[in-house]
VOKEMI-530693 format. One record per residue (C-alpha): x, y, z. Coordinates in pm, whole numbers, plus 50000, padded with zeros to 5 digits. Layout:
XYZ/...
//
This chain:
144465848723624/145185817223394/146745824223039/144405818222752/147195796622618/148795775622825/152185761022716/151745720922655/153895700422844/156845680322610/156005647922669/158545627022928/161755611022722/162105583322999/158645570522994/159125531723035/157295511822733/154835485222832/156185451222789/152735447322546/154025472122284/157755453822359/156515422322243/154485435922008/157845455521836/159385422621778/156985403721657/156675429821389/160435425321349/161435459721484/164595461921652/164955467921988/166355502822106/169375501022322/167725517022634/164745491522589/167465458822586/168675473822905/165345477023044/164025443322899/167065430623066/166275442923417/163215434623392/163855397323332/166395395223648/164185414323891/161255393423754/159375422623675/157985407823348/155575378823401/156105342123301/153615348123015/154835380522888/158545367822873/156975338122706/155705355322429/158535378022393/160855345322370/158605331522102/158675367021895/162555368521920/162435327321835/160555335821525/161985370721431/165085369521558/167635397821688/170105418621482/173505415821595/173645446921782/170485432521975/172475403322057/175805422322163/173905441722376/171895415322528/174715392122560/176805422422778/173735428522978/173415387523089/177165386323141/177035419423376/173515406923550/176055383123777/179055379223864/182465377623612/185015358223693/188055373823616/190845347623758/193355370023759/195995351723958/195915322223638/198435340623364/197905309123129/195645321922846/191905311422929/190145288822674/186755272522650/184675250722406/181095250522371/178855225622171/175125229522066/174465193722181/176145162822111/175255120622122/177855098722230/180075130622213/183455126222405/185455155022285/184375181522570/185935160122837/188885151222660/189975185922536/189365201122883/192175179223001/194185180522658/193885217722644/195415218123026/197995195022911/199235221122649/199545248122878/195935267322855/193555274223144/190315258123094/187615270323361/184585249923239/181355255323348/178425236523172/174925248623188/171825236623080/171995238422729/175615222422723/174675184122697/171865165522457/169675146422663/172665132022856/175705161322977/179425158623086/178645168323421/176285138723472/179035111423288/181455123723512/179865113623831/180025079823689/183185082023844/182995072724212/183345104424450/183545129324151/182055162224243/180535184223953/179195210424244/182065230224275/182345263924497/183575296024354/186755296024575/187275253824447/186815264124085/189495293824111/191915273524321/191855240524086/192115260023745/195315276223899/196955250124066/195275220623810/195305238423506/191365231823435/187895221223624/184525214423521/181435224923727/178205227123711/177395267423641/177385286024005/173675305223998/175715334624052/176955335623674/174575353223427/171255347923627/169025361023324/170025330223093/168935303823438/165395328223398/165325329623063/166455292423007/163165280323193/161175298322996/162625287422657/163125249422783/158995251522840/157795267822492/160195248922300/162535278322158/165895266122302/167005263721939/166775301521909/169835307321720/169885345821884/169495333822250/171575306422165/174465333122102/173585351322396/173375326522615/176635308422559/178855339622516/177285355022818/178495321323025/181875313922876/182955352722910/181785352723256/182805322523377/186765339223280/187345321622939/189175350522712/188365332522389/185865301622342/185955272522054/182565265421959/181305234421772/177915238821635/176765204821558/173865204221344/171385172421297/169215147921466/171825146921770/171715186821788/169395216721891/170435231321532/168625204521308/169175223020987/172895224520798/171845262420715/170855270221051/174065258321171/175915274320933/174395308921027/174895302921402/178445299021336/178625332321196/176625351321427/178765334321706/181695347621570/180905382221479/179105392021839/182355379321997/184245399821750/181975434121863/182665429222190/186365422122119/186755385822222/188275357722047/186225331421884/186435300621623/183175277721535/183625249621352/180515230521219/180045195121230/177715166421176/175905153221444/173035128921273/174775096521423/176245090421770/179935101121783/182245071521890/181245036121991/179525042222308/176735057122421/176235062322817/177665075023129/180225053323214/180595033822902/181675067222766/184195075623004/185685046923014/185495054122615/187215090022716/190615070322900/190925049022592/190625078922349/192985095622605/195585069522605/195685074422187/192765046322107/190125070021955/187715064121673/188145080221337/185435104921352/186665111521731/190225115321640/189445139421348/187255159521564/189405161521883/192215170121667/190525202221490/188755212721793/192115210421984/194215230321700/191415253021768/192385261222108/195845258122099/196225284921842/193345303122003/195315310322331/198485318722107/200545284622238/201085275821912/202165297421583/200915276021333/198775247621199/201635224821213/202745231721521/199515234421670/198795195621530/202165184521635/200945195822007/197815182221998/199155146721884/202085145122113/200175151322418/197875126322308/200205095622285/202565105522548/200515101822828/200535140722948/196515143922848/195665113523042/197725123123355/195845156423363/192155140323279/193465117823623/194785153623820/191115166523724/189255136223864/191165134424181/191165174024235/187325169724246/187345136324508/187155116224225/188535080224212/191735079824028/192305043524017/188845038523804/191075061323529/194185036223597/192045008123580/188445014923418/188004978523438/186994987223767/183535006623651/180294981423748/179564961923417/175464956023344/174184924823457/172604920323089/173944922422749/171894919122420/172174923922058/170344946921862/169374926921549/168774938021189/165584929221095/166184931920706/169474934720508/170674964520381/172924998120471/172825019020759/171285046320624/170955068520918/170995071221275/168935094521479/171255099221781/168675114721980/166705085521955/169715068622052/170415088222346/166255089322494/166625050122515/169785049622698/168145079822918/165225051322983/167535023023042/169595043923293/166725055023530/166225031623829/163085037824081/164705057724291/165425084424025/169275078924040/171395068923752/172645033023688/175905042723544/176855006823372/174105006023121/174275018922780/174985010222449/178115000822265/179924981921926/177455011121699/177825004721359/178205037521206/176225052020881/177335034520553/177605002420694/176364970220538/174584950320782/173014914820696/169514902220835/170034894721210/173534905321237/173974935721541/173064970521476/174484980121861/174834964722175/172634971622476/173764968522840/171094970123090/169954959423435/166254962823497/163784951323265/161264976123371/162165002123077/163834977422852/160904975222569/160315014122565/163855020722521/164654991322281/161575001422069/163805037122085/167045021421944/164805003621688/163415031421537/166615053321503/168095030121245/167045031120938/168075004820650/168375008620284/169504988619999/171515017819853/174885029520043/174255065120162/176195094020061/179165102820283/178425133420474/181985154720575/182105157420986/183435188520999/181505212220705/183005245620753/185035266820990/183985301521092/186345329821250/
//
């Protein structure tokens, strides 16, 4: 006989949410419970969600952001959704750097050598993200015979016998950001400053780095456009590390003119041997020298500022950085007499002035302007890269320039992209009759 009453079922605690009322939560800036990051998370690496859902719930995070437990959670779950790389037969202290874009931007390459040269382990692997318009991994091959395609087994070998290597990111290394990546890269939220965070810790932890340098470059050459944004990315960088007990520094710098004089694949590495045999810039020199100070005292090699400068400087002019960029190059079937003798690099068949069309200062640059022509004058028809065009002799921001004298210098080939990318370079500078104010390169250091 069947009870007048019957007891009511409690509801089931591990009913899975819809990824509707998911998205829904953040866009009404509700934060995400722990078991739902873990789900969202599995979700996204067995492709459970569909393009369109994850699409909107990118945008909602894009707009509303995550809270810092969000984003230490979500960060562990991409690092553990692949494989870690643990290295453990490398006792050197492993450090990496990271930078949130970059025009003209030599510093990565030289501090993964200069950072081997002072006794750290750098295992460097770029993805997406790490590169504005044109990336390390793609200047290197400028280099005949340099491989950026590294295998697993390569990568562990050369940053223990070598002392660093730089690869392209093996697919097997957070596969959520390469899923989620896609997704941002087509609805235009790569400058998500919380997926920014996850994203790069997730990589440089996995990848076997035990602390990571990060230089968030804000401006026209950057993701990060704003100063502000910048600013808070630093911060947020380097308090997730800190909850999940890694080591991290972020220094912000300026990035609304192209760093150095060159801008192109192999007129910047041949940029990268000068620099490396103690002929760098002003605004490289400064920004090679905090970055590496960074590191240095980051892996615990040096005990203090001065000591950590002293390093940095002496490995610079006595040869020790350059010898190790060279033990890099060659490790990877790279040509090591184009480092001994970059004359050797294939020089553009055409060279042409970029002329003022008005007196005045250099008011400002956009660098990404800069770098889409050089993108333009690079492509050939057959989709490969001409690595001998470019642009060089930039005169910087503050500079007085009279009517007709050379903003830059373009080197070039084929005329068949010349106007578009010209008309590029044109546009970026900007004259005034006023000098500008001087902007500081590096703003403000975060720990």
């Amino acid at each position: 006989m069947e009870s007048k009453n019957p007891k009511v079922k409690a509801p089931r605690e591990n009913i899975l949410p819809s990824f509707d009322f998911l998205i829904e939560k953040k866009r009404d800036n509700e934060e995400f419970s722990e078991g739902e990051i873990r789900y969202l998370a599995e979700s996204i690496l067995k492709q459970r969600i569909s393009d369109t859902q994850l699409a909107a719930l990118v945008m909602a995070i894009y707009f509303r952001g995550l809270s810092l437990q969000e984003i230490s959670l979500f960060t562990e779950e991409m690092m553990l959704s692949g494989e870690v790389f643990a290295l453990p037969k490398i006792s050197h202290p492993k450090i990496d750097r990271y930078a949130t874009g970059g025009v003209g931007d030599k510093t990565g390459l030289v501090l993964i050598a200069l950072g081997a040269a002072c006794g750290i382990a750098i295992p460097a692997m770029l993805g997406d993200e790490e590169g504005f318009v044109i990336s390390d991994l793609t200047k290197l091959t400028a280099i005949p015979g340099m491989s950026v395609n590294l295998k697993p087994e390569q990568f562990a070998k050369q940053v223990h016998q070598v002392g660093c290597a730089i690869t392209r990111q093996f697919r097997q290394i957070t596969p959520i950001n390469h899923l989620l990546f896609h997704i941002r890269k087509q609805t235009g939220t790569i400058p998500s400053l919380s997926l920014l965070t996850c994203s790069l810790l997730s990589k440089k932890f996995s990848e076997g780095a035990e602390g990571v340098v990060v230089d968030v470059k804000w401006g026209n050459g950057s993701y990060i456009r704003g100063l502000e944004e910048a600013k808070q990315l630093a911060r947020m960088i380097t308090r997730v590390a800190k909850n999940m007990n890694r080591r991290c520094v972020a220094l912000v710098t300026d990035m609304n003119q192209p760093l150095g004089n060159t801008v192109g694949t192999g007129l910047e590495i041949q940029e990268i041997i000068r620099i490396l045999h103690g002929e760098a810039d002003p605004e490289s020199d400064e920004l090679i020298l905090r970055l590496g100070m960074e590191m240095v005292r980051l892996a615990g090699v040096a005990g203090s500022t001065l000591s950590a400068k002293q390093m940095i400087k002496r490995h610079l002019s006595d040869g020790t950085a350059l010898a190790k960029f060279r033990e890099m190059v060659v490790a990877q079937g790279g040509d090591g007499t184009y480092v001994d003798h970059p004359e050797k690099f294939p020089k553009a068949l055409q060279v042409r002035k970029l002329s003022a069309m008005k007196r005045g200062y250099v008011h400002t640059i956009d660098a990404g302007m800069i770098a889409r022509g050089v993108d333009l004058l690079s492509r050939r028809a057959d989709n490969s890269i001409d690595h001998s065009v470019g642009v060089s002799d930039i005169k910087k921001v503050g500079s007085q320039i009279k009517q007709g004298e050379s903003l830059l210098t373009v080197h070039y080939n084929e005329e068949i992209h010349l106007d578009a990318a010209l008309e590029y370079l044109r546009l970026a500078h900007r004259l005034a009759p006023k000098r500008p104010a001087e902007n500081d390169l590096i703003v403000e250091r975060v720990a």
